[in-house]
C-alpha positions in Angstrom: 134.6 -3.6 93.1 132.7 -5.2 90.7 129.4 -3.7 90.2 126.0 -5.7 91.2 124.1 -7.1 88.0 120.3 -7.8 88.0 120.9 -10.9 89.8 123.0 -9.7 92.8 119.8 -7.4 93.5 118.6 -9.8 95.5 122.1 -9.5 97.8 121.8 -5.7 97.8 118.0 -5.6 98.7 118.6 -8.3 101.4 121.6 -5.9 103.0 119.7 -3.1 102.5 117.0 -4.7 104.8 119.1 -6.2 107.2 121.2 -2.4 107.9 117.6 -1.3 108.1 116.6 -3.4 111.2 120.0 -3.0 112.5 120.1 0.6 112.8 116.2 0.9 113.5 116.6 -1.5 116.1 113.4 -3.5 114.2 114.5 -7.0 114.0 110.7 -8.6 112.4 110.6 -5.7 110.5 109.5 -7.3 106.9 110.6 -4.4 104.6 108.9 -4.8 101.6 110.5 -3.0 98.9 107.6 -0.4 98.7 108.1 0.1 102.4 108.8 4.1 103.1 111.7 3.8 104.9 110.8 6.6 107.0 107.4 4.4 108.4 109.5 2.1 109.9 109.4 1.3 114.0 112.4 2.8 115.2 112.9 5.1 112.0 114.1 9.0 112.1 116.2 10.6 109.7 119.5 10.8 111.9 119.0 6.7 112.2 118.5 6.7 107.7 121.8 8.8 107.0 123.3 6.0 109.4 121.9 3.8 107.0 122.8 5.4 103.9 126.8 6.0 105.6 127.1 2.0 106.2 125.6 1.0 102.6 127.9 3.8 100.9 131.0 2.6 102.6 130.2 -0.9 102.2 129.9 -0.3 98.7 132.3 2.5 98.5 130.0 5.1 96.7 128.2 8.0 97.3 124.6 7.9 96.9 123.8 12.3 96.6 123.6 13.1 93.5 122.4 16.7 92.7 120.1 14.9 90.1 118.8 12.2 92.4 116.0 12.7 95.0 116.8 11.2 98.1 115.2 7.1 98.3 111.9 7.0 100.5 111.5 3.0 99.9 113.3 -0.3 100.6 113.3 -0.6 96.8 114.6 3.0 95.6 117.3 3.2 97.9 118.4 -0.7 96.6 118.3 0.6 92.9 120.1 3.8 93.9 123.0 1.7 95.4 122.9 -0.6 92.3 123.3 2.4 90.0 125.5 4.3 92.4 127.8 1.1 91.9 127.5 0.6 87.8 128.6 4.4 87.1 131.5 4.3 89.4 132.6 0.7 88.0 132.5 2.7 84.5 134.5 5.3 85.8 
């Protein structure tokens, strides 16, 4: 897999929203990137490691680092998948 560059964020942010309102069942959801992921209608944490399973296998990585806190925004858990995929493309 080739691994997303600055400008492919906007493809990973705008999957990362539209798995959120999937899964939350929260279609107008607006999800800014500062958006605590937890605060949105619909949201509990069974429903985010859903989340987190679908983006990982879409993008066949594994987000749990030891070393890395788990994302509470839109935007953190879009840069978590972004570097998640650039250090397994350099592995």
């Amino acid at each position: 897999m080739t691994a997303p560059t600055e400008t492919d964020r906007d493809a990973v942010i705008d999957l990362v929203r539209t798995t959120v309102r999937d899964v939350f069942a929260a279609p107008d959801a607006a999800l800014a990137e500062s958006d605590v992921l937890l605060d949105v209608e619909g949201a509990d944490s069974a429903r985010l490691m859903v989340i987190v399973g679908r983006l990982e296998e879409h993008y066949e990585v594994d987000l749990f680092e030891e070393d890395v806190p788990p994302a509470r925004t839109v935007g953190e858990l879009t840069d978590q998948l972004i570097t998640a995929v650039q250090r397994q493309s350099r592995q």
